[in-house]
TORKOL-4160 file (C-alpha; in steps of 0.2 Angstrom, whole numbers, padded with zeros to 4 digits, m for minus):
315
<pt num="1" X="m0067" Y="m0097" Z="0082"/>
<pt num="2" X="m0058" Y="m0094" Z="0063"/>
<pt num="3" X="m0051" Y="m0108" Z="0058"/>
<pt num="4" X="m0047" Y="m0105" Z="0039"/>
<pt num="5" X="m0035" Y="m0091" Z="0036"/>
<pt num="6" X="m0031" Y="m0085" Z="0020"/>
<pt num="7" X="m0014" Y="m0092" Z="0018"/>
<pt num="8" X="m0019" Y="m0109" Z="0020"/>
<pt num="9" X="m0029" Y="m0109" Z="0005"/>
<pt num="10" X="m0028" Y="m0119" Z="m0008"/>
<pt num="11" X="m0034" Y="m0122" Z="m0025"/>
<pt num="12" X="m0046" Y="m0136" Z="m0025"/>
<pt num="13" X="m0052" Y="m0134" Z="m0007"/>
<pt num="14" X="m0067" Y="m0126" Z="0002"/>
<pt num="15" X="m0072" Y="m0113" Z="0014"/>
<pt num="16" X="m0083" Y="m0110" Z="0027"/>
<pt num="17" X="m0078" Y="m0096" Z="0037"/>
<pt num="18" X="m0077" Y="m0077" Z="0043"/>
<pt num="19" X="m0068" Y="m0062" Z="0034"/>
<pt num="20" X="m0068" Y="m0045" Z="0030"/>
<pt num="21" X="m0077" Y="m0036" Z="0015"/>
<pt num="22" X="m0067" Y="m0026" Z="0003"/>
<pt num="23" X="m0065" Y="m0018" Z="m0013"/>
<pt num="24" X="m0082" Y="m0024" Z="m0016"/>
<pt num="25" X="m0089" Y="m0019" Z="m0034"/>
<pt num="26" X="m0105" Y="m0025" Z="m0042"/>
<pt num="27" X="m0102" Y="m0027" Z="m0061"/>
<pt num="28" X="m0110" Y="m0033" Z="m0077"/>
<pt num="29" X="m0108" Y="m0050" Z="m0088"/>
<pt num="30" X="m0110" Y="m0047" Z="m0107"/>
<pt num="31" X="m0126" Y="m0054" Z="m0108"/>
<pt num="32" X="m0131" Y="m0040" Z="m0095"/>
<pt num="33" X="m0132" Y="m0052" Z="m0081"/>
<pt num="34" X="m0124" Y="m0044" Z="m0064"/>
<pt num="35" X="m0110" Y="m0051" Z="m0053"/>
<pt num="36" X="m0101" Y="m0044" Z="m0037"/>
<pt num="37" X="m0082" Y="m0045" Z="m0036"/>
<pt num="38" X="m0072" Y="m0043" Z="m0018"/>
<pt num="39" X="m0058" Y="m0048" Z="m0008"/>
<pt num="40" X="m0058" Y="m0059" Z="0008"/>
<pt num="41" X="m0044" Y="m0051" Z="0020"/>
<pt num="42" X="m0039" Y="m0058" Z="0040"/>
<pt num="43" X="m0022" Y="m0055" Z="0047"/>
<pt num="44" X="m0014" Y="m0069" Z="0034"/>
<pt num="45" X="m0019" Y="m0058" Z="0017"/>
<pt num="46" X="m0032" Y="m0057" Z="0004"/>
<pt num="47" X="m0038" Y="m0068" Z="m0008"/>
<pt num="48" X="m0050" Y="m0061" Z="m0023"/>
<pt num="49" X="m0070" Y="m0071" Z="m0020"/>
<pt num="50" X="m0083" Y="m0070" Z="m0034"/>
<pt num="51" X="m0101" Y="m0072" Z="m0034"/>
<pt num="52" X="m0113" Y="m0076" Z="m0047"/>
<pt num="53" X="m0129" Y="m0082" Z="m0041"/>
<pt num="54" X="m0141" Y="m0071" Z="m0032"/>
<pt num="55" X="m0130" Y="m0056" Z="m0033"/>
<pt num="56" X="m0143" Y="m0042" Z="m0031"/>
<pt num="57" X="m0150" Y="m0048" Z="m0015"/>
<pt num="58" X="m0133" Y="m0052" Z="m0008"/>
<pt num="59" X="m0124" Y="m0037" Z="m0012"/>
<pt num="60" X="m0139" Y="m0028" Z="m0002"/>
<pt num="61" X="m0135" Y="m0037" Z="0013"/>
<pt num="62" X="m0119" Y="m0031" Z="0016"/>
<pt num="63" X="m0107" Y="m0018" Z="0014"/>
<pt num="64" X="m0087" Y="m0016" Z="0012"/>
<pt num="65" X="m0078" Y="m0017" Z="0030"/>
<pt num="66" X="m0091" Y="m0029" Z="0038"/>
<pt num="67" X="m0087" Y="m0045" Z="0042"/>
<pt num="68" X="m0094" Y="m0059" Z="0032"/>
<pt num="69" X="m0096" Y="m0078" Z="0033"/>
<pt num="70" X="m0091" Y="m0086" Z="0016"/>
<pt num="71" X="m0095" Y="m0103" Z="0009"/>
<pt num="72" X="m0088" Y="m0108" Z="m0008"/>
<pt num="73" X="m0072" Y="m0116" Z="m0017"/>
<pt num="74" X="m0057" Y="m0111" Z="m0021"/>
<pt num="75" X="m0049" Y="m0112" Z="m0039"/>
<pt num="76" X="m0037" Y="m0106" Z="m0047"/>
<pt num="77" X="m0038" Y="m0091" Z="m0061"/>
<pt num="78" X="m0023" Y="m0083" Z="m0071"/>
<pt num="79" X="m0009" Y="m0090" Z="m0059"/>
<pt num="80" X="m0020" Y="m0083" Z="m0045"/>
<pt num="81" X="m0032" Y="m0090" Z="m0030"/>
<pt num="82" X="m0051" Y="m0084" Z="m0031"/>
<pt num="83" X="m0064" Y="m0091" Z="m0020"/>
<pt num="84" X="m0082" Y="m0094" Z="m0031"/>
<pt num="85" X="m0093" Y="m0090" Z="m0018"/>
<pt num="86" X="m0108" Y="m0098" Z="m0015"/>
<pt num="87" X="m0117" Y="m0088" Z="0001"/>
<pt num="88" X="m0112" Y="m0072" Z="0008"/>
<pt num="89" X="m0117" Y="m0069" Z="0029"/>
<pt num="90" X="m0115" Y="m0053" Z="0036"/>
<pt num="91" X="m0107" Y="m0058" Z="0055"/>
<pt num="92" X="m0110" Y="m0045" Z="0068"/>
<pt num="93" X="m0093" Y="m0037" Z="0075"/>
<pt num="94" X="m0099" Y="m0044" Z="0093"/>
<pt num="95" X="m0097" Y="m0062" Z="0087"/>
<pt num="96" X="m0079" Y="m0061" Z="0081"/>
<pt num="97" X="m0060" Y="m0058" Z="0090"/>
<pt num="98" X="m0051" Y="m0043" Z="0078"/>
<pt num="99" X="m0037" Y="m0051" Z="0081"/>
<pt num="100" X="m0039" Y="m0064" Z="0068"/>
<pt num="101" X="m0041" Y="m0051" Z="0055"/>
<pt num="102" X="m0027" Y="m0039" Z="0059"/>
<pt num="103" X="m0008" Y="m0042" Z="0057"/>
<pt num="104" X="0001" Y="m0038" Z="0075"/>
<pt num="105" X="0018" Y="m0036" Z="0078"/>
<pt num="106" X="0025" Y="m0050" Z="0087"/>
<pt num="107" X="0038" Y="m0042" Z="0098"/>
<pt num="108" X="0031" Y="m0039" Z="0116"/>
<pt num="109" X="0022" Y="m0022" Z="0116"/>
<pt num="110" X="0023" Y="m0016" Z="0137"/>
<pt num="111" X="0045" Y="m0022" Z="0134"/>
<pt num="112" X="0046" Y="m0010" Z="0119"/>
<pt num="113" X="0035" Y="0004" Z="0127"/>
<pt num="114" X="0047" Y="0002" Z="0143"/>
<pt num="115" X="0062" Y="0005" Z="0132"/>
<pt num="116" X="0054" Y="0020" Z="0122"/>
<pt num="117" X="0050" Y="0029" Z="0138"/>
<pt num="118" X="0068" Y="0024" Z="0147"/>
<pt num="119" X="0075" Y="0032" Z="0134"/>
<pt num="120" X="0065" Y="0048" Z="0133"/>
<pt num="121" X="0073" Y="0050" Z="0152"/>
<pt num="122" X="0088" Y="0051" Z="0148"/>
<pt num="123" X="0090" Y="0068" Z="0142"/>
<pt num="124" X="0095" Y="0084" Z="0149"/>
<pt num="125" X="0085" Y="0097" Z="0144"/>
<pt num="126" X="0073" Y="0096" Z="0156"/>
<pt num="127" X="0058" Y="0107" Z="0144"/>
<pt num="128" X="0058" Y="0091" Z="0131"/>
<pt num="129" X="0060" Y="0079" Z="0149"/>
<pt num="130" X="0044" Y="0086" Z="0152"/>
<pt num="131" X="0034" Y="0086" Z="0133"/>
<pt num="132" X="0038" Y="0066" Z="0135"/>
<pt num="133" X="0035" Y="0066" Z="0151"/>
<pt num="134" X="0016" Y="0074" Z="0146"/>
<pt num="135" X="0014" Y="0063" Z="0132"/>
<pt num="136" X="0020" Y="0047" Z="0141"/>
<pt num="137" X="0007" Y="0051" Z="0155"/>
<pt num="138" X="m0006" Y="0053" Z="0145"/>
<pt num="139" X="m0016" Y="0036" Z="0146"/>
<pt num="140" X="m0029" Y="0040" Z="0131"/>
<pt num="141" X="m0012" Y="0045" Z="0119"/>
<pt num="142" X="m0001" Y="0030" Z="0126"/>
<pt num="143" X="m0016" Y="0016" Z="0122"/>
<pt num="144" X="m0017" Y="0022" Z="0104"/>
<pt num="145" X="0002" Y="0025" Z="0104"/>
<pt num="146" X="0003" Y="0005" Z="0108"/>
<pt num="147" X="m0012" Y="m0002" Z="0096"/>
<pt num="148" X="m0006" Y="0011" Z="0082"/>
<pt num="149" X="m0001" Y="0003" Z="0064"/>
<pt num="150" X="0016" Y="0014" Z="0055"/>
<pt num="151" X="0008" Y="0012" Z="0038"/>
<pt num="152" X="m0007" Y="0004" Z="0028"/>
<pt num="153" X="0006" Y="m0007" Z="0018"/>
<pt num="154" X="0023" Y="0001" Z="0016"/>
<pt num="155" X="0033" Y="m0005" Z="0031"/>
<pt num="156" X="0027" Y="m0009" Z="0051"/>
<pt num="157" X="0008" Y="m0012" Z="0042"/>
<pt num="158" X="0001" Y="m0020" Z="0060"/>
<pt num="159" X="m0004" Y="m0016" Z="0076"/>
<pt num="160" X="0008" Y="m0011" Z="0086"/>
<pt num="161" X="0021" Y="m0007" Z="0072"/>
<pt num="162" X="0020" Y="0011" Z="0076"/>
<pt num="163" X="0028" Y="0009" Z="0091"/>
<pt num="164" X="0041" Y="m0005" Z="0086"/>
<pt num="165" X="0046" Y="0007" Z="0071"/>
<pt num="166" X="0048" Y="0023" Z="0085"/>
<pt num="167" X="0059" Y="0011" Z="0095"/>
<pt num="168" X="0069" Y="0006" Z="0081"/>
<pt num="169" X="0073" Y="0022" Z="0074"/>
<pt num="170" X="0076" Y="0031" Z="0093"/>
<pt num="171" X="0089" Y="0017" Z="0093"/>
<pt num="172" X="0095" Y="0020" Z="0077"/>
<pt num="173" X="0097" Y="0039" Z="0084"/>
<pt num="174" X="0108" Y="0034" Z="0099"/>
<pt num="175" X="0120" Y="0023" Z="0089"/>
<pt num="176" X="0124" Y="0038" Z="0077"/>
<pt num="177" X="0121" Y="0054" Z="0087"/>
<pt num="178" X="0137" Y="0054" Z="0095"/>
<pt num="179" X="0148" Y="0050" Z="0081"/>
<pt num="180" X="0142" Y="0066" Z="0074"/>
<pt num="181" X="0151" Y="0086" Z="0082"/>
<pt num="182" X="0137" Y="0099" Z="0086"/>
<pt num="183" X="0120" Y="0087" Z="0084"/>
<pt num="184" X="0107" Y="0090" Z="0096"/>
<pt num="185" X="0104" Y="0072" Z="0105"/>
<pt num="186" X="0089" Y="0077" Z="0114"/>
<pt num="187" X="0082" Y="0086" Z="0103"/>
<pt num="188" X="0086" Y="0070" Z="0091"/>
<pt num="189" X="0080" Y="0059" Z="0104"/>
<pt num="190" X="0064" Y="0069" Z="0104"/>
<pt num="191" X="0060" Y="0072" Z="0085"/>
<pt num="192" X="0061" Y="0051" Z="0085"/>
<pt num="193" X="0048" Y="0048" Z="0096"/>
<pt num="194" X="0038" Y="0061" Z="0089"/>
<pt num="195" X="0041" Y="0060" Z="0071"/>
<pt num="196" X="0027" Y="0049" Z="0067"/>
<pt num="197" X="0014" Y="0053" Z="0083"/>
<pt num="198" X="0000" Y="0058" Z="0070"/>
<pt num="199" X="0000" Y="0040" Z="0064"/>
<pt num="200" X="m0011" Y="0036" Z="0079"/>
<pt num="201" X="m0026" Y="0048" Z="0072"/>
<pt num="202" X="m0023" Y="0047" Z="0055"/>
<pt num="203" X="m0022" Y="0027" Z="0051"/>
<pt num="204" X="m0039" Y="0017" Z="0057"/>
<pt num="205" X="m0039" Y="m0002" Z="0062"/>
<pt num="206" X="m0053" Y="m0007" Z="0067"/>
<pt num="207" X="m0057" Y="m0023" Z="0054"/>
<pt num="208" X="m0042" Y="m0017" Z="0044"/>
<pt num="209" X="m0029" Y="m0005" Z="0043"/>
<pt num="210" X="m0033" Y="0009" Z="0032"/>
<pt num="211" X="m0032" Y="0030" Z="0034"/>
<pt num="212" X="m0046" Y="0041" Z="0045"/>
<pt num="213" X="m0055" Y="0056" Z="0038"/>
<pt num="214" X="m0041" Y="0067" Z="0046"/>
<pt num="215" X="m0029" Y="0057" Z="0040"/>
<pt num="216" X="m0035" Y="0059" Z="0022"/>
<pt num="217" X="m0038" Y="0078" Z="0024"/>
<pt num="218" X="m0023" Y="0080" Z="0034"/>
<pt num="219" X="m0009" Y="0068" Z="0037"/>
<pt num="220" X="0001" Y="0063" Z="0052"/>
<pt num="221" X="0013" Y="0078" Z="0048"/>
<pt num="222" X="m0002" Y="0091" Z="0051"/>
<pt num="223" X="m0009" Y="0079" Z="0066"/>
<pt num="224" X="0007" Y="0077" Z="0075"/>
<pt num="225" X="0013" Y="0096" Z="0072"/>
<pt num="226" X="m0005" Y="0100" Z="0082"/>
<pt num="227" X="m0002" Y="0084" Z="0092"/>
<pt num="228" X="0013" Y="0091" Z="0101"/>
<pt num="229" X="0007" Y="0111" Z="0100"/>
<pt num="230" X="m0006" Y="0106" Z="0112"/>
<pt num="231" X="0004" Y="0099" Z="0124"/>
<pt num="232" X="0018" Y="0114" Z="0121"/>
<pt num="233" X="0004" Y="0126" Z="0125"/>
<pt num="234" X="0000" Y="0119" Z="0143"/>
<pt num="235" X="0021" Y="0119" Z="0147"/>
<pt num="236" X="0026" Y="0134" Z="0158"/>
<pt num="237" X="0039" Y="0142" Z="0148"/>
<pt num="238" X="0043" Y="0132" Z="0134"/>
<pt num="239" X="0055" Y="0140" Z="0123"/>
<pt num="240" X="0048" Y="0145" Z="0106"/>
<pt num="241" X="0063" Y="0143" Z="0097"/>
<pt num="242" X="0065" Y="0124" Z="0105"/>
<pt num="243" X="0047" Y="0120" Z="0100"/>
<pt num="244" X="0051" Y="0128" Z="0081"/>
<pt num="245" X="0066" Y="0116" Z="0079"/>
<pt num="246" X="0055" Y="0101" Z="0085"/>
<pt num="247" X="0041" Y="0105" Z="0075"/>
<pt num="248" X="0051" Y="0106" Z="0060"/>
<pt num="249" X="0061" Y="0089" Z="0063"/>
<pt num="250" X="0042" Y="0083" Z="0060"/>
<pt num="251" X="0037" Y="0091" Z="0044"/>
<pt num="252" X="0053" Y="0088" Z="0035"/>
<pt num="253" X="0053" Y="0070" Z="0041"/>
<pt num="254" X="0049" Y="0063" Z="0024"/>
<pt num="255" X="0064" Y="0072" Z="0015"/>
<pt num="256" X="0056" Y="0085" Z="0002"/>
<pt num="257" X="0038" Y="0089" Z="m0003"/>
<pt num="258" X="0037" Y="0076" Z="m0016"/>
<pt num="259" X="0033" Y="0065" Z="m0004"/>
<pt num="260" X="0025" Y="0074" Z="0009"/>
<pt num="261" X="0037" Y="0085" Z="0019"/>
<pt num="262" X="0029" Y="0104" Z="0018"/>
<pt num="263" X="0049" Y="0107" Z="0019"/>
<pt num="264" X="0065" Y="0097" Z="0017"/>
<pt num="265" X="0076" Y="0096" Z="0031"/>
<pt num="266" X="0086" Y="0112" Z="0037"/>
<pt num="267" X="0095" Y="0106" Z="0052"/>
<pt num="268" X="0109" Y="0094" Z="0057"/>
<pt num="269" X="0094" Y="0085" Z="0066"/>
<pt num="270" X="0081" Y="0085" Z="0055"/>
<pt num="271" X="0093" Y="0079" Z="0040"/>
<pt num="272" X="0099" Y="0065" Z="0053"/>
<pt num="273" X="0081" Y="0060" Z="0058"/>
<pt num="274" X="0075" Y="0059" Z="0039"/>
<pt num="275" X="0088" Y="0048" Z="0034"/>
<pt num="276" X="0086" Y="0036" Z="0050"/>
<pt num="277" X="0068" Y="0036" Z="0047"/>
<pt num="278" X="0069" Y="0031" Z="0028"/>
<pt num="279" X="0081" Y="0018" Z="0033"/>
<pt num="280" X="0072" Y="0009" Z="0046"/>
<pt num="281" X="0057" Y="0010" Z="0034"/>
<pt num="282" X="0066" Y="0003" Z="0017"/>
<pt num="283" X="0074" Y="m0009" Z="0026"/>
<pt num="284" X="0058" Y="m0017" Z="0036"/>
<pt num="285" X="0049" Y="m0017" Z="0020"/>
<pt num="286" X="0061" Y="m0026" Z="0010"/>
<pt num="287" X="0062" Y="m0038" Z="0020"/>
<pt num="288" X="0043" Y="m0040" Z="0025"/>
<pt num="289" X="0043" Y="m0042" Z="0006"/>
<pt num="290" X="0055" Y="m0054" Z="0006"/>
<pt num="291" X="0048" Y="m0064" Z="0016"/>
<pt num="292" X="0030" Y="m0061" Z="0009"/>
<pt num="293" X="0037" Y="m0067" Z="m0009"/>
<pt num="294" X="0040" Y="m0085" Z="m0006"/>
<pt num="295" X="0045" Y="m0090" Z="m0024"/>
<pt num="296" X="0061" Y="m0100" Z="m0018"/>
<pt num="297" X="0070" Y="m0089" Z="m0032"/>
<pt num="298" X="0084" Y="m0079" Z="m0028"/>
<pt num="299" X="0076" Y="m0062" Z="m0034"/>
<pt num="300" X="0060" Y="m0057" Z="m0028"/>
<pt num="301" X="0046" Y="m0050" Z="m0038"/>
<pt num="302" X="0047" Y="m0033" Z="m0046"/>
<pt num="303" X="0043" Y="m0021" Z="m0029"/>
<pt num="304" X="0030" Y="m0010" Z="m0038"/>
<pt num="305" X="0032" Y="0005" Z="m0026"/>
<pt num="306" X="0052" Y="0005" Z="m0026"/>
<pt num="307" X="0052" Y="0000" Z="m0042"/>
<pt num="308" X="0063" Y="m0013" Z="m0043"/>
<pt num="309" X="0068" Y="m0034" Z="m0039"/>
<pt num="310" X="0078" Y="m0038" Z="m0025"/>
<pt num="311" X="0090" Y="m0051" Z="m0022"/>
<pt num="312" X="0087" Y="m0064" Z="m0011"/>
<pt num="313" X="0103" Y="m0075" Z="m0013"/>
<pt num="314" X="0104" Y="m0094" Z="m0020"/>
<pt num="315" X="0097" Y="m0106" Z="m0007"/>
């Protein structure tokens, strides 16, 4: 059982337990001598590890993304933890629980899938009653539905955040769609629970969270657009018009093509959906960061992606 996670270490002290391998990389001293660089990840973080005895032999026994038992100190190097590693173990997958490696959400999973699926019921268009209703019955989709991180870092970067960040924007959707004249609420309702359905193909979390092949090559845009096509083309009668609006509430989902979206959002439901999205995103992210950046100041470190500090307040 793991016992030493990365957030407990501390300069001074020693390890003598199980993580994952990566951004491994085999470099060269001045003198010409080699040495191997990685960093030590579980569901607390990463912490940089560097090795400089018996690299060559080592850095053949394992490769990046396998577990590995770690025995060395901890010290402190530029205002940053490094483990000086001593021995490197690969550990087979069979002797470890994943769940010490990932971050999972800590909200109850089956109380938020509940909710997400009440909610789908509650519309009266009865062709997007019964898309949910195929998706929702399908057990293969709904078990990677459940497990599914939203992002590798951004915002919701766990298992299970795919489906809390679904919930939270579908709620999101039913506090504003009303205040608004001539906005579609089921097809709102719809676009939010399928906004980000290609997330479940295109991230991979199996010792950490990172992006598939597909997901590389095609991103959850492309996936879920196929994702709900599929399920469209087995529907008696589905309208084409309906499925156009839906599949476009999906590729404009990200705003503009800067950052993702083949096309901006053209409809009063797309525009809504985008917005809500980004919101429920920044703000988890910010705060996750927040929390992550326990400085005791009141600003936070620069956020390199949003480019800016963040003001905590004055404890």
């Amino acid at each position: 059982m793991k016992e030493i996670f990365v957030n407990t270490l501390m300069a001074g002290g020693t390890v003598d337990d199980i993580f994952v391998a990566r951004k491994k990389q085999l470099a060269h001293k001045k003198d010409g001598n080699p040495y191997l660089t990685l960093s030590l990840v579980d569901r607390s973080g990463s912490v940089k590890a560097v090795l400089w005895d018996n690299v060559e032999a080592i850095n053949k026994a394992f490769l990046e993304g396998d577990y590995i038992r770690i025995q060395g100190n901890v010290q402190k190097y530029r205002e940053e933890l490094q483990v000086v590693t001593r021995h490197i173990q690969k550990i087979s997958p069979d002797e470890i629980d994943a769940m010490d490696f990932l971050p999972a959400t800590q909200r109850d999973v089956e109380k938020m899938l509940t909710q997400l699926i009440r909610i789908s019921k509650t519309g009266q268009n009865h062709h997007l009653l019964e898309l949910l209703a195929a998706f929702f019955e399908d057990k293969d989709f709904v078990e990677l539905f459940k497990t599914a991180p939203a992002a590798k870092k951004m915002h919701h970067a766990y298992l299970g955040g795919l489906l809390e960040h679904t919930l939270s924007v579908v709620r999101l959707i039913e506090a504003v769609s009303n205040h608004y004249k001539g906005v579609d609420k089921d097809l709102l309702i719809a676009g939010g629970i399928f906004h980000d359905i290609g997330k479940v193909h295109e991230l991979s979390y199996d010792s950490c969270i990172d992006y598939s092949d597909s997901g590389r090559l095609l991103s959850h845009i492309v996936i879920g657009v196929e994702m709900v096509d599929k399920k469209i083309s087995a529907l008696d009668e589905f309208p084409q018009d309906l499925a156009l609006l839906l599949k476009h509430m999906i590729i404009s989902h990200h705003g503009c093509r800067e950052f993702g979206s083949p096309e901006p959002p053209k409809t009063l439901e797309a525009v809504i959906l985008y917005h809500l999205d980004d919101l429920d995103a920044k703000v988890t992210g910010i705060r996750s960061f927040m929390e992550q950046d326990d400085t005791g100041a009141a600003w936070t470190s620069y956020h390199r992606i949003l480019e800016q500090f963040f003001y905590k307040g004055k404890k």
